[in-house]
N, C-alpha and C positions, 0 to 999 in steps of 0.2 A: 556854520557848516552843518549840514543836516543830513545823513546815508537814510533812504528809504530800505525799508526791504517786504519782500512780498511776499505771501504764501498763497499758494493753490491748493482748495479744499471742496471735498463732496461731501455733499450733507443729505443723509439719507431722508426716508419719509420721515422715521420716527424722530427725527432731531440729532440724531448723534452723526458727528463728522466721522463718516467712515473710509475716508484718503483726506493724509493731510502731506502736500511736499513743501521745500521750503527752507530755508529763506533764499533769496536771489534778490539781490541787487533790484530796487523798485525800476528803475530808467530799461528795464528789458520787458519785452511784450510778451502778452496774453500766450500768445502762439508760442514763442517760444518755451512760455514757461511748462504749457503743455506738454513739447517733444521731450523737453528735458524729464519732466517727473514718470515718463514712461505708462502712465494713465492710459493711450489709447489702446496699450499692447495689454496692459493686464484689462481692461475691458472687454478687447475682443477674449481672450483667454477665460475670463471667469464670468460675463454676463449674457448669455445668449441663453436663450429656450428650448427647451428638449429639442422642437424640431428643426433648429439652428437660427430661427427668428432672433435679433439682437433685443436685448433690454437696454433702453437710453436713458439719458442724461438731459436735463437742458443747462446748457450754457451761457454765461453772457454773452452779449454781443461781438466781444471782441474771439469768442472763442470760431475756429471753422467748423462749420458742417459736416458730420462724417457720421460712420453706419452708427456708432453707440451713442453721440452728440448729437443735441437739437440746439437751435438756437434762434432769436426772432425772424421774423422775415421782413426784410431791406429792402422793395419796392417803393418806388415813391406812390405806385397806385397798388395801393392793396386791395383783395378784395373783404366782401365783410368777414370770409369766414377765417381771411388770413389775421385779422384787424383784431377778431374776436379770439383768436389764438394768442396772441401777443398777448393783450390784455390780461388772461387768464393764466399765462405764463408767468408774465410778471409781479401778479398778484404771491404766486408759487415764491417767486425769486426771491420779494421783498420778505418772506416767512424767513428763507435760508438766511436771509441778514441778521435777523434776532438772534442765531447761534453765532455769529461772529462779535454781536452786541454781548451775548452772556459772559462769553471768555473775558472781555473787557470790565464788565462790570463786577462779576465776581473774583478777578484776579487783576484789579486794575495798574499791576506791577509791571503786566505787559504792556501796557500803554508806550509804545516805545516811544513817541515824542515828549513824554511829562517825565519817564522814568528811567530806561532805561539807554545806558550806553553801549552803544556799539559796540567798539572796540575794546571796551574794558571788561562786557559781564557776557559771559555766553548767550549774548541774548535769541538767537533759535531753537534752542535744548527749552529755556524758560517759558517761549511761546507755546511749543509742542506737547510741555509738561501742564500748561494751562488748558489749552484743546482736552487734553487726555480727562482732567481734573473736569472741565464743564462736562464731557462722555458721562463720567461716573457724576456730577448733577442732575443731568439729565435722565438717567437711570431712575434716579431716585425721587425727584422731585416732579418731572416731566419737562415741557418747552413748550413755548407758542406755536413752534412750527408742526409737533406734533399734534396740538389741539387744532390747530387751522386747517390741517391737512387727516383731520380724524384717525390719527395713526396710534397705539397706544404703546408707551417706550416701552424699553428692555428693559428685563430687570439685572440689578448688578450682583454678579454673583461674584462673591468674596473668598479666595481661596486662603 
C-alpha cells in the first residue's frame, strides 16, 4: 500500500521556491490543488504592475489559463510562433525541475517512497523543512535554474 502526496510549488527566476502548499492526497488534480492553495487570490493581490498589467506565471499543462497563469498551447495545429513558445517554455519548465531535484538530493530523507512513512513521521512539515533548507542552498551556493535563466540568487541574510 502506497499514499502519494503532492505539493504545489513556484519557483522564482532566481531558483528559490517562493510558494510552496502542500501536501494533498497525490489521486487529486492540478486544478484542484490550485483552488485549494489560494495561489490565484494572492497573485492577483501581490503580482500586478504599477499600471495594473498582471505579472505571470507559466504553469504546466494541467494547470488553467487565467490573467496571472500561462500555460502551453493545446491545438492540434499550432502555429510556428505558438510551436516555438512552447518549446521555449519548456526548456524554462525543465530548469524549475532541478529545484525539486535539489530538495531530493541534498535532503534525500524526503524521498518519501525510499523513506519516509506516511502515517508515522510528519512527513509534510519535513518536506517544507527541506524546500526551506534547499532556499537557504541556494542563497548560498546558487542553482541551475538560476544560471540558465541568467538570474543571480539572493543572498541569505542571517539574523
Amino acid at each position: 500500500w502506497f499514499l502519494l502526496l503532492m505539493f504545489q510549488s513556484v519557483v522564482a527566476p532566481n531558483g528559490l521556491i517562493c510558494h510552496l502548499f502542500g501536501p494533498l492526497e497525490g489521486r487529486r488534480h492540478d486544478a484542484f490543488m490550485l483552488r485549494e492553495s489560494g495561489l490565484l487570490e494572492e497573485l492577483e493581490r501581490k503580482m500586478n504592475k504599477a499600471n495594473g498589467d498582471p505579472y505571470v506565471i507559466y504553469g504546466d499543462p494541467a494547470y488553467p489559463v487565467r490573467r496571472h497563469i500561462l500555460a502551453p498551447f493545446r491545438n492540434a495545429q499550432l502555429t510556428p510562433a505558438e510551436q516555438n513558445f512552447n518549446e521555449a517554455m519548456s526548456a524554462a519548465r525543465t530548469s524549475v525541475e532541478w529545484g525539486y531535484g535539489k530538495i531530493v538530493k541534498y535532503f534525500a530523507f524526503v524521498d518519501f517512497s525510499k523513506n519516509l512513512k506516511v502515517l508515522l513521521q510528519p512527513v509534510g512539515k519535513l518536506y517544507i523543512v527541506a524546500a526551506l533548507l534547499a532556499n537557504c542552498h541556494t542563497c548560498l551556493y546558487g542553482l541551475q535554474t538560476g544560471q540558465f535563466l541568467i538570474w543571480i540568487p539572493q543572498s541569505l541574510k542571517l539574523i
